[in-house]
C-alpha positions in Angstrom: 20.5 -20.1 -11.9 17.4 -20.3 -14.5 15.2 -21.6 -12.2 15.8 -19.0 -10.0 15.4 -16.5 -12.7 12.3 -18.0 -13.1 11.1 -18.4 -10.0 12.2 -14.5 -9.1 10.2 -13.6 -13.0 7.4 -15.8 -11.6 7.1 -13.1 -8.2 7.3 -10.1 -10.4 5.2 -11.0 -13.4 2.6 -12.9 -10.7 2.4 -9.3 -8.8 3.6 -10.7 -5.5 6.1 -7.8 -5.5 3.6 -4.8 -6.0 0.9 -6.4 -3.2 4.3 -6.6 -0.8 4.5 -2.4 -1.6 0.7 -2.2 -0.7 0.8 -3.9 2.3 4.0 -2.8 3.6 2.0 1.1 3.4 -1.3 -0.7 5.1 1.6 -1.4 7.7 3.3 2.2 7.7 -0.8 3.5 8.6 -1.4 1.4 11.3 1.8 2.3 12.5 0.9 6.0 12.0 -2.5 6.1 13.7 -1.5 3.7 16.4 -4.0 0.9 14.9 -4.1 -2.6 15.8 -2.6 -5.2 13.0 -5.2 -6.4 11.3 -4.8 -9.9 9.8 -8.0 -10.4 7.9 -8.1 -7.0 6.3 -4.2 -6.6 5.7 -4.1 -10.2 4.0 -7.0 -9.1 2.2 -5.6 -6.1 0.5 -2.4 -7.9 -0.5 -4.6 -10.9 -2.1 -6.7 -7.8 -3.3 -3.7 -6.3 -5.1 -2.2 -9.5 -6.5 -5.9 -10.5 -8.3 -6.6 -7.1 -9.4 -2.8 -6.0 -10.8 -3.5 -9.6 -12.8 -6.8 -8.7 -13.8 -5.8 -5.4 -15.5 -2.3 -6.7 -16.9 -3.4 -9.8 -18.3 -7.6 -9.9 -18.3 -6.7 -8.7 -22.2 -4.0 -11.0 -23.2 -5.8 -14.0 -22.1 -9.1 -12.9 -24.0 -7.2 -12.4 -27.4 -4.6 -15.2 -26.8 -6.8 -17.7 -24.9 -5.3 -21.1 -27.1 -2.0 -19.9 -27.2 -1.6 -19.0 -24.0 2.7 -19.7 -22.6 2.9 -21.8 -19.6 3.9 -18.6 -17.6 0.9 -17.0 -18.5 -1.2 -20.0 -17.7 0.4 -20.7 -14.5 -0.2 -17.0 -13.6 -3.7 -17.2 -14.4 -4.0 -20.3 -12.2 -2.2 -18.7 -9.4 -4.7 -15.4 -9.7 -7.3 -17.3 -9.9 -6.3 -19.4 -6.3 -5.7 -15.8 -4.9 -9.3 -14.7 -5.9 -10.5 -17.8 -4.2 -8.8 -16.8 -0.9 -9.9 -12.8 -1.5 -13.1 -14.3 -1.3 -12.5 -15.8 1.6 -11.2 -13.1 3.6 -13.9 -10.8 2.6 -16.3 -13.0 4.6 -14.4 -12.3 8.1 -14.3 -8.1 7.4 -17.3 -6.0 7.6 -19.5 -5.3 5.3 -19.8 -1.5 5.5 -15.9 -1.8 5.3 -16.1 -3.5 1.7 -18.9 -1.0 0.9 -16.5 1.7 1.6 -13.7 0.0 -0.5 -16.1 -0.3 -3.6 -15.3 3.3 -5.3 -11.7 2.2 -5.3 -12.6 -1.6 -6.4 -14.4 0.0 -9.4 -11.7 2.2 -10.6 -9.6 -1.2 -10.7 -12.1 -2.6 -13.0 -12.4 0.4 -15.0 -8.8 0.9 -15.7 -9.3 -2.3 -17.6 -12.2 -2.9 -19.0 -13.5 -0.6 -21.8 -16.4 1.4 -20.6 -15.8 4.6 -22.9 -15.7 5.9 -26.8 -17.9 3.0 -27.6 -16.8 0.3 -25.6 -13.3 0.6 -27.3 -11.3 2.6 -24.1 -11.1 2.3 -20.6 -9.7 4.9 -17.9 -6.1 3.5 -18.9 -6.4 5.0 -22.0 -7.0 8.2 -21.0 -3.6 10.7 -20.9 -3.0 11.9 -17.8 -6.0 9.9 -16.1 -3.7 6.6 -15.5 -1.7 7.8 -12.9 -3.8 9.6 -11.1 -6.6 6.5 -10.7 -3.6 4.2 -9.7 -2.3 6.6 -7.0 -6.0 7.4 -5.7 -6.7 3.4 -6.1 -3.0 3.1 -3.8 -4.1 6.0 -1.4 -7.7 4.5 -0.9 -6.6 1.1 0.2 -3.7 1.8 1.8 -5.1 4.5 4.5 -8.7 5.1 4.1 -9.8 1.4 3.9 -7.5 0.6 7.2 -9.0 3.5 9.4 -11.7 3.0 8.4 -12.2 -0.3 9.1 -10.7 0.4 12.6 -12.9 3.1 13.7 -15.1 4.2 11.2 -14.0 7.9 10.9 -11.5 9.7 8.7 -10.5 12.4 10.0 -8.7 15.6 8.6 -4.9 13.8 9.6 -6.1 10.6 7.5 -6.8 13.2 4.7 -3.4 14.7 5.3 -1.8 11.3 5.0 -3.9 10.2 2.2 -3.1 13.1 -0.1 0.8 12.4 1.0 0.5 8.6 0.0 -1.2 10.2 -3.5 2.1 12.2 -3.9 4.3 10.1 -3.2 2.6 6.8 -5.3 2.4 9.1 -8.2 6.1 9.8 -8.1 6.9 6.2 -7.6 4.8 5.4 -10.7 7.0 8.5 -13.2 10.2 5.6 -13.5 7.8 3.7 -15.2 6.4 6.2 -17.1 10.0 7.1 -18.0 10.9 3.6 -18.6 7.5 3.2 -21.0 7.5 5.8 -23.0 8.9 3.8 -26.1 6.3 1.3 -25.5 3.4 3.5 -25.3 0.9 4.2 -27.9 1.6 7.9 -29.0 -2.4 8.4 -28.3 -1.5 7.8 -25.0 0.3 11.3 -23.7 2.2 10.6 -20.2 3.6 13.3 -18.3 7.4 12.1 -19.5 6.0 12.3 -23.8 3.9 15.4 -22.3 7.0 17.5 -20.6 10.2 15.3 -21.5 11.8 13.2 -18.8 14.1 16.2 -17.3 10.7 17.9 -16.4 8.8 14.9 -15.2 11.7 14.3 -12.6 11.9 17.6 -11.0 7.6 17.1 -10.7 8.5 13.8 -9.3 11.1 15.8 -6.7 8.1 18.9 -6.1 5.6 16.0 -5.4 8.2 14.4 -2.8 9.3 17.8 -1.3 5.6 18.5 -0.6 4.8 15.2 0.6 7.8 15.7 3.0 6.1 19.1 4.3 2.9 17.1 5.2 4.9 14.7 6.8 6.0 17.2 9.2 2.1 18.0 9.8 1.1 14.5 9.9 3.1 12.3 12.5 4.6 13.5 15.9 6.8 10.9 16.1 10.2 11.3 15.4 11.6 7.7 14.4 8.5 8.1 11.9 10.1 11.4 10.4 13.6 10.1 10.5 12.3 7.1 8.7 10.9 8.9 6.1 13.7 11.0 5.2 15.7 8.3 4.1 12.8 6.8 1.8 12.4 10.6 1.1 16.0 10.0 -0.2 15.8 6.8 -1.6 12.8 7.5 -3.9 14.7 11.2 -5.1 17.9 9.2 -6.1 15.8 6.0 -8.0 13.3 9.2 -9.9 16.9 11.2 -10.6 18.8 7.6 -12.4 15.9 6.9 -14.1 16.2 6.5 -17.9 14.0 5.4 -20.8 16.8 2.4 -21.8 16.6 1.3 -18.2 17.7 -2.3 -16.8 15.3 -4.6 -16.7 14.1 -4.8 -12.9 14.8 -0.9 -12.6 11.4 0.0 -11.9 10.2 -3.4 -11.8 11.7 -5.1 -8.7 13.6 -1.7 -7.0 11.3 1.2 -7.5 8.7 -1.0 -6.4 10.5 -2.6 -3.4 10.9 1.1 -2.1 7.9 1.1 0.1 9.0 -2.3 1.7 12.0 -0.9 2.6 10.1 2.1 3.6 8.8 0.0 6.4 11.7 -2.0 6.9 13.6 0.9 8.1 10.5 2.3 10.2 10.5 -1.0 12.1 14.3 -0.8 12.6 14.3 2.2 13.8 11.8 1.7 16.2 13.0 -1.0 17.3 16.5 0.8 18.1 
């Protein structure tokens, strides 16, 4: 049992868990739009996600702690580090004006984490109200502009449509953890649940799902998509609702992330019907 412990830690400290999210909602576009799987790019993002999620949680921890690094740490740093290798990689076989339209969103990533502002002392992280907002832009950008665009080069006003939806519903997905940090975070720091209590920030978390539901209807003709997406509808309303600040461990961690996989899970299923 404690190696699996630690081998299950290992996949949600490493970020494997949060790139499966993003590129099970690179997976829900292309099934969206009709688009071709794309090997190179969708591997790419996932390797994308997994070096910069490691870059951001731990690029900090390793430059104050370097020496004293635990073997966890250290193994994740290797493991990042053989993941950047292979990002590398797969940049090669995509094209370039593709990466060059992925930049904006790469830069964000690094500015969430390094300290560009005040003096060199604060970085977009930092900022109230500015964290969740460049991690659901950051979400949106790479999981449905990057992929259409990369396929033919034009977003059109339907890829906006389903861009803003993926803002919403990332930013909901993010308020358990906001929930869940808000004894952890530095009272400088005001998120929406220190902001507006956590009663509040779950009923925006339920407005920002209700509207992303509307646009859903606006969005995709398909039916098995919109029966689909009720039941994540659902699924995300009812994690957001039993949120609480004293939450279980893997709450948000493992099952509030895991929602998107099983987002596109169910799509498949049904589809497959």
């Amino acid at each position: 049992m404690k190696i699996l412990k630690t081998v299950f830690d290992f996949y949600i400290n490493s970020s494997i868990h949060v790139a499966l999210a993003v590129y099970s909602l690179v997976r829900i576009t292309e099934f969206y739009f009709n688009l071709s799987y794309n090997e190179n790019l969708d591997v790419f993002i996932f390797l994308g996600t997994i070096t910069g999620y490691n870059f951001v949680k731990y690029a900090g921890v390793a430059k104050l702690h370097h020496k004293s690094l635990t073997n966890g740490l250290k193994v994740i740093q290797v493991f990042s580090f053989i993941c950047f290798l292979a990002l590398c990689y797969y940049a090669f076989l995509i094209p370039f004006k593709t990466l060059l339209f992925g930049v904006p969103f790469t830069l964000l990533t690094v500015l969430y984490a390094v300290p560009f502002l005040s003096g060199f002392h604060k970085n977009l992280r930092q900022v109230s109200y500015l964290k969740i907002i460049v991690v659901a832009l950051v979400w949106a950008g790479f999981t449905v502009l990057f992929p259409v665009f990369d396929s033919n080069g034009v977003i059109d006003f339907n890829t906006v449509l389903l861009a803003i939806q993926r803002f919403l519903i990332v930013v909901a997905l993010i308020l358990p953890f906001d929930i869940r940090d808000v004894k952890y975070d530095a009272i400088s720091l005001q998120t929406i649940p220190k902001k507006i209590g956590v009663q509040k920030t779950k009923r925006l978390g339920l407005i920002l799902m209700i509207f992303g539901l509307l646009l859903e209807y606006l969005i995709v003709p398909q039916t098995e998509a919109k029966n689909a997406f009720m039941i994540f509808f659902f699924l995300v309303i009812i994690f957001l609702m039993r949120a609480r600040i004293n939450q279980s461990k893997y709450y948000s961690s493992f099952w509030v992330e895991a929602l998107p996989f099983f987002w596109w899970l169910i799509l498949l299923g049904i589809h497959n019907i």
